[in-house]
C-alpha positions as CSV (number, residue, x, y, z in Angstrom):
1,X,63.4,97.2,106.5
2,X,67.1,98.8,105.3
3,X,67.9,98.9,108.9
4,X,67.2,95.0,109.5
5,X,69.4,94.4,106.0
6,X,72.2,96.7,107.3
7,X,72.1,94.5,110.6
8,X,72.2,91.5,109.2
9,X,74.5,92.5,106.3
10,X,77.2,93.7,109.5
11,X,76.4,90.3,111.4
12,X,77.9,88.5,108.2
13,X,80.9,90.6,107.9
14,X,81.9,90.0,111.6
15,X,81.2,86.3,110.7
16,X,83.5,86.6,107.7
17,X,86.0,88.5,109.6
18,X,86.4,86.0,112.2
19,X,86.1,83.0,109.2
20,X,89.4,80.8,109.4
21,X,92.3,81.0,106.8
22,X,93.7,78.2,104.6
23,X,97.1,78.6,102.9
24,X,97.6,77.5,100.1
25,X,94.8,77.5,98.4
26,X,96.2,75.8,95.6
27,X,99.5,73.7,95.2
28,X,101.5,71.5,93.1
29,X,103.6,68.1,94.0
30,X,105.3,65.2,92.4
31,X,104.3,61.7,92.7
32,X,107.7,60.7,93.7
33,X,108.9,60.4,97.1
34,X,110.9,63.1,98.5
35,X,108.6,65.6,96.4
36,X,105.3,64.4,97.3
37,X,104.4,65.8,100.1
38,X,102.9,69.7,101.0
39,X,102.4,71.1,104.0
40,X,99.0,73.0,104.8
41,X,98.5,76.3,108.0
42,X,94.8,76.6,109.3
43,X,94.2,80.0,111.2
44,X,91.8,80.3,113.7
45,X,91.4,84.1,114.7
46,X,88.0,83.6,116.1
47,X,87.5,83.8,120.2
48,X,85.9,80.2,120.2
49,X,87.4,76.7,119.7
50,X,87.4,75.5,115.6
51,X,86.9,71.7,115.3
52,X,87.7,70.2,111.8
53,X,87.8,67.6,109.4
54,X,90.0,66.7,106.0
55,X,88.2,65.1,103.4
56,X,90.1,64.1,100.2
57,X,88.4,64.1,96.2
58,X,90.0,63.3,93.3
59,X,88.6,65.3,90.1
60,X,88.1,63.9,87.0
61,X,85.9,65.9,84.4
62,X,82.4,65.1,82.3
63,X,82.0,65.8,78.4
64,X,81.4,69.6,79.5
65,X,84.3,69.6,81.4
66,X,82.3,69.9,84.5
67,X,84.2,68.7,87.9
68,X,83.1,65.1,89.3
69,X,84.7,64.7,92.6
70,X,85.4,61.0,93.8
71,X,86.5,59.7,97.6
72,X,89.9,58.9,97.3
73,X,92.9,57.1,99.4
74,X,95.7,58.5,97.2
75,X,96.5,61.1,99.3
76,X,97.0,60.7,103.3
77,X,96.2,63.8,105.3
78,X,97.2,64.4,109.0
79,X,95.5,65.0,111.5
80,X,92.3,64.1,109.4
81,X,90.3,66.0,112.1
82,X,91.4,67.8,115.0
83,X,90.1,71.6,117.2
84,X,91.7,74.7,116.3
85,X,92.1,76.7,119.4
86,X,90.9,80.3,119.7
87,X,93.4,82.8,118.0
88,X,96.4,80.1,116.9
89,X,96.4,78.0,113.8
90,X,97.1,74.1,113.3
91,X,99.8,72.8,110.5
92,X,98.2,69.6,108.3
93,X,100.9,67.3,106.1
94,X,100.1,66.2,103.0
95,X,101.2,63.2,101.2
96,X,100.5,61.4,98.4
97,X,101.1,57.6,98.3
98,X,99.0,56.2,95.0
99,X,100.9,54.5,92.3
100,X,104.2,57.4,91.5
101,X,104.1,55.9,87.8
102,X,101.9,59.1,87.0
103,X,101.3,59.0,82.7
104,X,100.1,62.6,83.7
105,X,98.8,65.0,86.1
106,X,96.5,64.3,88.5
107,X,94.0,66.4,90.5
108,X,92.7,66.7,93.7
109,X,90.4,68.4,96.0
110,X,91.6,68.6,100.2
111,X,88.7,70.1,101.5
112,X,88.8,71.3,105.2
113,X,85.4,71.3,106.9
114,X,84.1,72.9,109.7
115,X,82.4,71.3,112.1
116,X,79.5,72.6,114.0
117,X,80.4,72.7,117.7
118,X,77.7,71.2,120.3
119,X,76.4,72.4,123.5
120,X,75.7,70.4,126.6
121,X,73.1,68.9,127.4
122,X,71.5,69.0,124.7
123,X,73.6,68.6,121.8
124,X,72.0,71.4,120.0
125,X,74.8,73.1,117.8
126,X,76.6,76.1,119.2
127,X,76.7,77.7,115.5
128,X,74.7,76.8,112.5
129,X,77.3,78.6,109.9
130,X,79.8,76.4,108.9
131,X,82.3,77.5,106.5
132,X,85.0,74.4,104.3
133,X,87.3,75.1,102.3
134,X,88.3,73.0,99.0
135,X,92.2,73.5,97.9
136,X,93.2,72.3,94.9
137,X,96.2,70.0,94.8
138,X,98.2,69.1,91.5
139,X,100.3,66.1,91.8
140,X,102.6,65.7,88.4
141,X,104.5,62.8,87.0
142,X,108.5,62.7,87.4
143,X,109.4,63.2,83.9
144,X,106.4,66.1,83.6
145,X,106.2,68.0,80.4
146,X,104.0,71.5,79.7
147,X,103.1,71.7,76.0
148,X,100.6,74.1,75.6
149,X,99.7,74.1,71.7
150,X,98.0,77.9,70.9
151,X,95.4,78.4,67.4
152,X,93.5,81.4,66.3
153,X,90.1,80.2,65.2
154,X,87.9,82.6,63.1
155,X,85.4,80.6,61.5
156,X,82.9,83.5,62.5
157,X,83.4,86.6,61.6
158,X,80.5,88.9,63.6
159,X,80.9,86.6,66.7
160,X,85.2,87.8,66.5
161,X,88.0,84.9,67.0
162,X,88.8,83.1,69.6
163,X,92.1,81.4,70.8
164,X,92.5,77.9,71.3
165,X,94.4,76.7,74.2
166,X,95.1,72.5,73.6
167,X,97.2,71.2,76.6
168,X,99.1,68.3,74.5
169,X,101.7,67.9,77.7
170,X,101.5,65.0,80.4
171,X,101.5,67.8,82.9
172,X,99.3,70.6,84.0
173,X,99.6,74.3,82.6
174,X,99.9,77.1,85.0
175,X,97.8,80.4,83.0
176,X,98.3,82.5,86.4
177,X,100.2,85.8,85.2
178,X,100.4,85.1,81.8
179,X,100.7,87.6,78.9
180,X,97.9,87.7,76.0
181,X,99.6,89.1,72.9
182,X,97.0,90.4,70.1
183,X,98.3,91.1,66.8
184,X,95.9,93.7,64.5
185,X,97.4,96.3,62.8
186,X,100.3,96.0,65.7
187,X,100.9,94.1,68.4
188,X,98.6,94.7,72.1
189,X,99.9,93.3,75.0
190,X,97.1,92.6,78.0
191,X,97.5,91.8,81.3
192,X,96.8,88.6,82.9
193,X,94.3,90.5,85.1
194,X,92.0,92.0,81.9
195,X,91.4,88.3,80.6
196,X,91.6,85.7,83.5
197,X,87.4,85.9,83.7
198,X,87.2,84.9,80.5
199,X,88.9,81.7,81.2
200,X,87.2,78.7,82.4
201,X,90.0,77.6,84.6
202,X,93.3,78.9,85.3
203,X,95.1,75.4,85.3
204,X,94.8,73.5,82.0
205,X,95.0,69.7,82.7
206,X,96.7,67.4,80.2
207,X,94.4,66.7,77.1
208,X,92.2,69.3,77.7
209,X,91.2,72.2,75.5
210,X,89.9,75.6,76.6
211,X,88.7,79.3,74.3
212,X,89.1,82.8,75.0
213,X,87.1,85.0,73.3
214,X,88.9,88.3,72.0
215,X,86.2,90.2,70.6
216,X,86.6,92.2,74.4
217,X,89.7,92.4,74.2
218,X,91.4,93.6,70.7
219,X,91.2,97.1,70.6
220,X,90.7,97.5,66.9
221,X,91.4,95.7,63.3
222,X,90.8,92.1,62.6
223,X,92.9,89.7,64.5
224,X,95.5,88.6,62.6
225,X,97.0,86.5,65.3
226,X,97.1,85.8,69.2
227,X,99.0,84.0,71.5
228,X,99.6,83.8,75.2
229,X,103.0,84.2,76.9
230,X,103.6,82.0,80.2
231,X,104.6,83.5,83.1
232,X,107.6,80.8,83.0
233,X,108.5,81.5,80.0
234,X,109.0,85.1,80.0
């Protein structure tokens, strides 16, 4: 039995190893023309052909601020589907071309999908594991503004305090590398890397509002205050 697991568990890392690479993953634009536009590189290192698709969401959020993704035409994506040859890599240009009179930042989803490739006669597939890949693509208004507004909340003592992140800006907040400073008896400075799994999201869309625990994170004493330092901004 361990030596069927170790077999399959090496079949998926050659599987993974020959997987195909997005860059970027994630990326921001403006709506305006000139600045609207981001340009996307899909390796193939795989021996065999790699047949794709584009598909293009744009997010909007529930009450729980889980993602809903809807088909959208605001964004223009070529070629929408071409084949990847073996061991080379195919450029894809982005564009948006909604309404530029952005209020505030909005978010989509570019998903690439793999396609499964079919033998002949038959048309049986050739492979039956598929791998697609959803970036995420900010698009910001022209006259964008960050303002992230910061409060300590510590309305219960034995659960510890939190820190409430409000973005009251009309354009997305980057958290990526950012600085938590804890003030107890003296002030604790931790990484971006210590804390970023406590965060539900990295990117804090326009009215939204996000906590992060510290009970994990102070070291000792009450909190007497917190705030987070943008990467920006330092």
């Amino acid at each position: 039995m361990l030596k069927k697991t170790m077999l399959w568990l090496l079949v998926l890392v050659a599987v993974l190893v020959d997987a195909y690479e997005v860059e970027p993953m994630i990326a921001e634009i403006q709506a305006t023309s000139g600045n609207n536009r981001v340009t996307y590189r899909v390796a193939n290192p795989s021996e065999t052909t790699l047949p794709l698709e584009v598909e293009v969401y744009k997010r909007s959020f529930d009450d729980n601020q889980v993602e809903q993704l809807i088909e959208t035409d605001d964004i223009i994506v070529l070629p929408p589907q071409v084949e990847v040859a073996a061991q080379s890599y195919q450029v894809f240009r982005a564009q948006f071309i909604g309404d530029p009179r952005l209020a505030e930042t909005q978010s989509y989803r570019i998903v690439f999908k793999q396609l499964p490739l079919k033998n002949e006669p038959d048309g049986e597939p050739e492979i039956s594991m598929v791998f697609n890949f959803a970036t995420l693509l900010f698009v910001n208004p022209q006259q964008g503004i960050e303002d992230l507004q910061q409060q300590l909340a510590c309305s219960n003592p034995a659960d510890g305090c939190e820190l409430v992140l409000t973005n009251n800006g009309n354009q997305v907040v980057n958290l990526n590398g950012s600085q938590l400073i804890i003030n107890t008896d003296g002030e604790q400075t931790v990484d971006w890397a210590l804390y970023r799994e406590l965060l539900p999201v990295s990117y804090l869309m326009p009215s939204h509002t996000i906590r992060l625990a510290l009970a994990s994170l102070s070291e000792q004493g009450r909190v007497q205050d917190a705030r987070i330092e943008l990467a920006d901004d330092r």
